[in-house]
Steps between C-alpha positions, in 0.01 A plus 500: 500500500781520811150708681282221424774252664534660776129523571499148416772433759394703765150316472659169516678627870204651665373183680865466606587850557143476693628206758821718562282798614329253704784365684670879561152586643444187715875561607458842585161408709697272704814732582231762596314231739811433658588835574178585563408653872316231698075650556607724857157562651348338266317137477605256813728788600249717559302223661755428710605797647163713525353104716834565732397853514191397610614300782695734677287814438857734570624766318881583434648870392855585356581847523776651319659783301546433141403204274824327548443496817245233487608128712338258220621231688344574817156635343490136275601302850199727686253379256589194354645330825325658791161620310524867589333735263813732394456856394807716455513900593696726298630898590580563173552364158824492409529790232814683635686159468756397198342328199639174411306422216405779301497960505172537707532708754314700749133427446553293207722255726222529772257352237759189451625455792116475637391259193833328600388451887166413394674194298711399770181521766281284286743253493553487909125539540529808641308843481652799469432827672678854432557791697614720228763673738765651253807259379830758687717323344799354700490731846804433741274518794175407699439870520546631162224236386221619765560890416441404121218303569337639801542286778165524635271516175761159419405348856122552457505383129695157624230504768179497295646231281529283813172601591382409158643154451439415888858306541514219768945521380646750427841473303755800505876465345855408565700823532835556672579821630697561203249471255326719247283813713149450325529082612597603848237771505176225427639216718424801754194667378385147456568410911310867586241419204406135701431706829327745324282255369362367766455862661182601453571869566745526215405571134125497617376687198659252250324210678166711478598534116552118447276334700779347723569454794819490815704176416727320704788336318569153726857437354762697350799355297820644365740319239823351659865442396655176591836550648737212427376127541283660836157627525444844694313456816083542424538379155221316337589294214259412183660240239396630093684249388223173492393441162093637470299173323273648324728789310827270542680807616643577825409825719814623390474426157197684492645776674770550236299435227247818681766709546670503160221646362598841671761489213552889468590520862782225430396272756747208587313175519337405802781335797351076589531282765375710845348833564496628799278713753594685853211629659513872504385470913741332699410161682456483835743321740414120501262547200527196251663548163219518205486237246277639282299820389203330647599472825298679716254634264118450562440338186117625316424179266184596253452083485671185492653447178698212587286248236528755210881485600511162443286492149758740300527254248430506110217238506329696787491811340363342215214276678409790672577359848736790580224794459244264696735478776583867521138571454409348796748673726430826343102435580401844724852624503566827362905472464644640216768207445245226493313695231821511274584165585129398380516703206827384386345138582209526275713630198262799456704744238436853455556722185417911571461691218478888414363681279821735475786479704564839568223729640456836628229634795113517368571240210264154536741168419341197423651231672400122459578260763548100318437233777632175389415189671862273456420245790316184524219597729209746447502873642263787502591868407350630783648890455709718256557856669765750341667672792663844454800579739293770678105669467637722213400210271199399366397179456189323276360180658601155290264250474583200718280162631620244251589155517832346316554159449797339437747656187175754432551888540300822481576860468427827729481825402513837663593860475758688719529881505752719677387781656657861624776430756567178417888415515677436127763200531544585129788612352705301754816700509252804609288281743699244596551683901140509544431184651574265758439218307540404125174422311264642260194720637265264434459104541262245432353314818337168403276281784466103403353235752555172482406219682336693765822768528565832325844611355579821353746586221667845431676633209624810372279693229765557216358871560768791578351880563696782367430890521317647185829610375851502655765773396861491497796750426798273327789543559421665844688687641611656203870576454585815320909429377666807472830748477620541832628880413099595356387839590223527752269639247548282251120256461586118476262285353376206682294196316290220678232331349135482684328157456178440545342110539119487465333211691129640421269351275500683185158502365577820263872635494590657801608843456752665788775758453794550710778745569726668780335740685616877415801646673671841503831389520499250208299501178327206440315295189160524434256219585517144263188322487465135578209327300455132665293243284508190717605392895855410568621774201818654607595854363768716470612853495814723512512827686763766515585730782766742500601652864841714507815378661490737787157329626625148438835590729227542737416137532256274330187690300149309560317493175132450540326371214112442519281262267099621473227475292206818433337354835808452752784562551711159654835588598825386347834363635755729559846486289815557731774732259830483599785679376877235492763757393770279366762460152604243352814526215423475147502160301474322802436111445401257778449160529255324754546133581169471696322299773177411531399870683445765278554831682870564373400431160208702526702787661770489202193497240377778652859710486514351088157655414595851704716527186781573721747316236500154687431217280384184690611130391353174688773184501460183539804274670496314210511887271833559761670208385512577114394863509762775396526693834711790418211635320385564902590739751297382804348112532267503781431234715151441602445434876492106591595422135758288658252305646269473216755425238772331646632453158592860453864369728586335184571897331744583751773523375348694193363772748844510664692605173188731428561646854882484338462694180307795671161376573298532799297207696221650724384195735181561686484265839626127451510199763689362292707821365867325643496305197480769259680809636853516375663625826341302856222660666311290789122550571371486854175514595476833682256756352373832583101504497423858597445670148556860651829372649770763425731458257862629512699524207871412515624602198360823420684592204531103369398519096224258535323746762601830322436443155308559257228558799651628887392276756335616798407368829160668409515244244423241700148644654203390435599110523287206535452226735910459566827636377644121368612203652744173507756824487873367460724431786873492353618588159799524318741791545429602143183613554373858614221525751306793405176494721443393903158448694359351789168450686502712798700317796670311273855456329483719152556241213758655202463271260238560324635654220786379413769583168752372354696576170657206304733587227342753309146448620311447863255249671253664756303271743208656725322359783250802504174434427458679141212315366262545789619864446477515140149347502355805729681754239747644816699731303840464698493120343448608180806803521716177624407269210612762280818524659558133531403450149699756352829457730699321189452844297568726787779340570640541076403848556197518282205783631 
């Protein structure tokens, strides 16, 4: 009975229950219309700036280092103000930089950082082009930059881009002699790369290759700092600050709103009011001040827009009056910016479609090609081509010649085939350095005329190409844990697993075995087979190898596995062993309070499943406030966990009678570490970016560097990118300075690792750069984790 009133009751709500749904969802529609981005390049914006593009015909490149590099507010005032076409050149990607957001690194950050640019340049209206120079990391000097990238191979790469994009301004950034050495080093490639450019002589076989030719830059601009109220002599000023009509942002607005999308670089928000620009070639005497990019630049107008300016209006658009007008002016003129402006005008939509979306070389992919008419005047389909990015793709003919009125659409179809030596952009972390630009291999060209004028429209086939299979060793390199005091005969087993991702059609199961090629010095498995039944199966596989501890002393073992089928034989990748001769004491117990970045907690996992007695906790700063912490002997704190979780300040006092009753605080590099530490310790923001620096060691026989593992300076070989940085400047008396280091020329920092006990138990802060370390399996960083985790039960005595 109470069953059959409650049905009877919930019945009798539904209509009501129904209108409260309705008002949460009509509520939530309008909070995410008011937060939603205005239509960038899109609509009248796109309009708008491709007709002002149009009138000047001129062509503006930024040319800079790293992502966060980028001037938004100057690229947005180029185009939007001044009607420059913007493109924006970049060395490198970013990948040796700090994440902000997330634990990608290396290749994996590459990938985001580039989707992240991409973001931020479809917002300013800008295209993107990418050396694919190598991300150094922070380098102290102009010099150390060109040795890693090769100054000339960098200076005829930034060359052919210029050549490519065929810039009429050339933008190049603000850096005082102080600043970072891969910044200063392309402001100056970029100043040779402009008089390379237009040297005919230089790079000649790279202008045979592209189809290019010599190109004379006319202007050249670098960033400027405003000193005080004053302007620097030579300064041109543009104002970002008026309010654009049609978006109802300002240029600086839009700049910000660009910029935060590079959110894993931790990009401030773009600066308002003024930016300025010093020519990079000094005026002559008498020579009148500029007022404006424009100013002496031979404008190359496709048409006169100036009526389709004036008709950005709703009611236009929708009468059709607006694609008449630009139409007309586009009549005979093959310009590129009239034909999106046109397009854009008409409201013709495009919706590409693939067959699959992953595809391998000698497979056929349907692709389909919808042509929607969404304007108010009739057009004619007059082509649908599918392009691949070079002659190693094969493309069907679509059927084209049809005529659209308005709100009617058709569909294309086609097939697209990659053949031998055609490039993979697929899977991106593996790819993602093999282009200059970012797209898919192939794209969809479609050809309309109207009103006596053609327009084309271009879009990406949602189409990536992948190898037949792609093979990876994981984890890689492989670290082999082990007893310091092992005989040299003694075999140690190494583990990796080999996984295999098929990206073949599978018409029958695909049969292929795999193993590690035969070796004399360490038994092996036999071969596993791998039996794939369908494209975009992943497998897996562990292997065993067992080399003695005399050949692993020797330095790292290459394992070479191989993958083949009764027919051929096609290689494998090649596992790295690597033996980390370390202890840790028994019943150890440690606590992580972790950041965003993973590579100290996956370095601790990785000591927890050695079996080497360490059992691994993660803590929240909520767990530290209520958790019972004597059940610890080492909290870790994750690096930039300050930042992250500001909250964790609340705990304290908590750590600091932890620290108290014999426990040990490990804190990995802080900004804002004064807050936490429980004796004073000021950061500065000197660093030492030569990884192979030397490092001396102070203490020698200091626990923490003599137990349970003796540290070395050998132990610090085989470094990465740098040794550490914002290193401390002062401390408190209390603590001990065990290491020093310096880049060569310069004052060695000693602060880097720095210990202090308190009470019973100790805090250790270190500026060194242990993750980067930890993440390319350096054994040194792993020997001084275990010391620096274990210092608490050294210091009680326990073995």
């Amino acid at each position: 009975m109470r069953r059959a009133m409650s049905l009877r009751r919930a019945k009798s709500q539904e209509p009501r229950a129904a209108t409260r749904w309705c008002v949460v969802i009509l509520l939530c529609v309008a909070a995410i219309a008011r937060t939603a981005e205005p239509p960038f390049e899109r609509g009248f914006d796109l309009i708008h700036n491709e007709l002002k593009l149009a009138q000047t015909g001129l062509r503006a490149m930024q040319i800079v280092s790293r992502p966060e590099d980028i001037d938004g507010a100057t690229l947005a005032c180029m185009r939007r103000s001044l009607g420059l076409e913007t493109h924006i050149c970049l060395l490198t990607r970013g990948e040796a930089g700090e994440n902000a957001t997330g634990s990608e690194h290396g290749n994996a950050l590459a990938v985001l950082r580039t989707r992240e640019t991409e973001a931020c340049a479809e917002i300013l209206g800008a295209k993107v082009w990418y050396l694919n120079l190598p991300d150094l990391g922070f380098r102290r000097t102009p010099e150390d930059a060109l040795k890693g990238w090769g100054s000339q191979k960098a200076l005829g790469q930034i060359a052919r881009i210029i050549r490519l994009v065929r810039p009429h301004v050339v933008l190049v950034d603000d850096v005082p002699s102080g600043a970072e050495g891969q910044r200063r080093a392309t402001v100056q490639l970029s100043n040779e790369a402009i008089a390379a450019a237009a040297d005919a002589g230089k790079f000649a076989e790279t202008m045979k290759e592209d189809g290019t030719q010599a190109w004379r830059v006319q202007k050249a601009y670098a960033r400027c700092t405003f000193l005080g109220t004053g302007l620097a002599p030579g300064i041109l000023v543009s104002t970002i600050s008026l309010r654009d009509p049609l978006i109802g942002m300002s240029v600086a607005e839009i700049a910000a709103l660009a910029m935060s999308k590079l959110a894993s670089a931790g990009v401030p928000p773009a600066d308002g009011g003024i930016r300025g620009l010093a020519p990079t070639v000094p005026r002559l005497p008498g020579e009148v001040q500029e007022r404006s990019v424009l100013d002496r630049l031979k404008l190359e107008p496709a048409a006169d827009v100036s009526e389709a300016l004036k008709l950005l209006t709703t009611d236009d658009a929708k009468s059709g009056a607006l694609a008449k007008v630009i139409a007309r002016a586009a009549v005979g003129k093959q310009n590129v910016h009239l034909s999106r402006a046109l397009v854009e005008a008409v409201g013709l939509k495009l919706n590409v479609r693939a067959s699959e979306s992953v595809t391998a070389v000698g497979e056929s992919v349907s692709v389909t090609v919808a042509v929607a008419n969404n304007g108010p005047l009739a057009i004619r389909v007059d082509g649908v081509q599918l392009i691949g990015e070079s002659s190693q793709w094969e493309a069907a003919k679509t059927s084209a010649g049809k005529a659209l009125a308005p709100g009617e659409s058709a569909e294309f179809s086609g097939t697209i085939k990659a053949g031998e030596g055609a490039c993979p952009n697929f899977p991106p972390e593996q790819t993602i350095f093999a282009r200059l630009e970012e797209r898919k291999p192939v794209r969809a060209l479609v050809t309309v005329s109207v009103e006596g004028s053609t327009g084309t429209l271009s879009q990406d086939v949602p189409l990536d190409l992948a190898p037949a299979r792609v093979a990876v060793i994981r984890p890689n390199p492989v670290l082999i844990f082990d007893d310091p005091d092992r005989p040299d005969n003694f075999p140690l087993p190494a583990v990796f697993r080999l996984v295999i991702t098929n990206y073949q059609r599978a018409p029958e199961p695909l049969k292929l075995f795999a193993g590690i090629q035969p070796s004399n010095e360490a038994p092996v498995d036999r071969a596993v087979p791998f039996t794939f039944s369908e494209k975009g199966q992943t497998l897996a596989a562990e292997f065993r190898s067992a080399p003695p501890v005399a050949l692993l002393n020797k330095g790292d073992i290459a394992v070479q596995t191989a993958i083949w089928t009764a027919e051929r034989n096609f290689g494998g990748p090649v596992a790295t062993l690597r033996r980390v001769p370390l202890k840790l004491p028994p019943n150890l117990t440690v606590a992580l309070v972790r950041s965003r970045d993973d590579s100290i907690h996956s370095a601790l996992k990785k000591l927890e499943d050695a079996g080497l007695g360490l059992t691994l906790l993660e803590l929240t700063p909520e767990d530290l406030a209520v958790w019972d912490l004597n059940r610890l002997h080492t909290i870790v704190l994750d690096t930039g966990v300050l930042q992250q979780r500001p909250e964790l300040l609340h705990s304290r006092d908590r750590l600091m009678q932890f620290m108290q009753d014999g426990g040990n605080v490990l804190c990995f590099g802080q900004k804002e570490m004064s807050k936490i530490t429980p004796l004073p310790i000021e950061l500065s923001e000197e660093r030492v970016t030569d990884s192979s620096a030397p490092v001396k060691i102070l203490r020698p026989q200091h626990l923490l560097l003599s137990s349970p593992c003796k540290i070395w300076e050998r132990d610090f070989e085989g470094w990465v990118q740098e040794r550490g940085h914002t290193f401390p400047q002062k401390w408190a008396p209390e603590y001990v300075a065990l290491l020093s280091c310096g880049d060569n020329g310069e004052k060695p920092l000693d602060g880097g690792l720095l210990v202090a006990d308190i009470g019973t138990g100790s805090f250790i802060y270190t500026s060194y750069s242990w993750d980067r370390q930890l993440r390319a399996g350096a054994p040194g960083a792993y020997r001084m984790l275990a010391n620096m985790l274990s210092y608490s039960r050294m210091k009680r005595g326990v073995r």
